[in-house]
N, C-alpha and C positions, 0 to 999 in steps of 0.2 A: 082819752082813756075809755070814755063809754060807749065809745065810734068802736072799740077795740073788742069793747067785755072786759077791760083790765082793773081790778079793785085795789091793785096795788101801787101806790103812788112812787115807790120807789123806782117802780118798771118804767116808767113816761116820762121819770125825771131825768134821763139821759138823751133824750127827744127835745126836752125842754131847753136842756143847756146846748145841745144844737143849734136848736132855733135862735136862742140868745146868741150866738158864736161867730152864726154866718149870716144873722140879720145889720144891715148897714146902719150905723147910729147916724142920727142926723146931723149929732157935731162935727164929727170928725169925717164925714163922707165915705167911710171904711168901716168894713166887719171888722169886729172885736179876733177874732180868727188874723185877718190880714195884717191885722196892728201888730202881731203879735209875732206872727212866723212871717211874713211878707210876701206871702201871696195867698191865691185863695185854695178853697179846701180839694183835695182830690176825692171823687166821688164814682161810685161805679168800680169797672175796671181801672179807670186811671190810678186808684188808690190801692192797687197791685202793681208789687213790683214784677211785669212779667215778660220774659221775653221775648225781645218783637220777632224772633224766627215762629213762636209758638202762636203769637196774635194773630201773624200773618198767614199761618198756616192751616189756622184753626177754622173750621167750614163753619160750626153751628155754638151755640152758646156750651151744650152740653158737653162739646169738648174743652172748653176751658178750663166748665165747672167740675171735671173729671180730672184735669191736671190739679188742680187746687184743692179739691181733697184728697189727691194723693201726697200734694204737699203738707198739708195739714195733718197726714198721719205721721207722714216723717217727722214731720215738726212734734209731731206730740212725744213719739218717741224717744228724741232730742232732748225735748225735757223733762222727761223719765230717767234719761241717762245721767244729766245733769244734775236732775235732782239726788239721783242717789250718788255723784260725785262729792255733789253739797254736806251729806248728809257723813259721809268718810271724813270728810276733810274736817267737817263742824269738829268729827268725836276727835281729832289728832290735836287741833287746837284746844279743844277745852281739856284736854290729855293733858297737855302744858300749858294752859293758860298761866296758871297762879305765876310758875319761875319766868315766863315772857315776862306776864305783869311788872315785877318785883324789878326786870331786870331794865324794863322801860322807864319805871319811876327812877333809878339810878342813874341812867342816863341823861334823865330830865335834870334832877337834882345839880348833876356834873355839871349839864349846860347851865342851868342858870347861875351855880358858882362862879365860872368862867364869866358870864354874861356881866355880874354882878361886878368882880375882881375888875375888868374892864372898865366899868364906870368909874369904880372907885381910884381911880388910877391920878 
């Protein structure tokens, strides 16, 4: 972090648990990473999903990095949209929360009546 200028330890902390992730432990002969999802990490482009007509086509870095932010606006956009889908949908649910509620604990009740009646048989 001082190789950086950075005073914030929060910022390096996601650096840190990297290095923990895809360092190999000496018991197990495997990254913490590999143990886990079962192979190792995609790094670079490999860790974009992209393409291969656009890989293949692509002459210099700078076209990539131009398709990717063009994805990345789309994408933001996306969850702009979404978000305010979220935010429709929240106010209709909590609209009728309480009667869902009421109408879910009923149902539960029924079942475990029924549940109950069953054992007691």
């Amino acid at each position: 972090m001082q190789e950086n200028g950075c005073k914030r330890w929060s910022m390096g902390l996601k650096f840190v648990q990297w290095q923990i992730n895809v360092s190999i432990h000496e018991t197990t002969g495997q990254s913490p990473f590999k143990v886990t999802f079962g192979e190792q990490p995609q790094i670079g482009l490999e860790s974009y999903v992209l393409p291969k007509s656009l890989v293949a086509a692509a002459k210099t870095e700078e076209e990539i990095e131009e398709f990717l932010t063009s994805h990345e606006a789309s994408d933001e956009e996306s969850l702009n949209r979404d978000g305010k889908n979220y935010e429709e949908n929240e106010s209709n649910i909590m609209k009728h929360f309480s009667e869902t509620f009421i109408k879910a604990q009923k149902e539960a009740a029924s079942g475990q009546t029924r549940a109950a009646a069953k054992m007691t048989r």
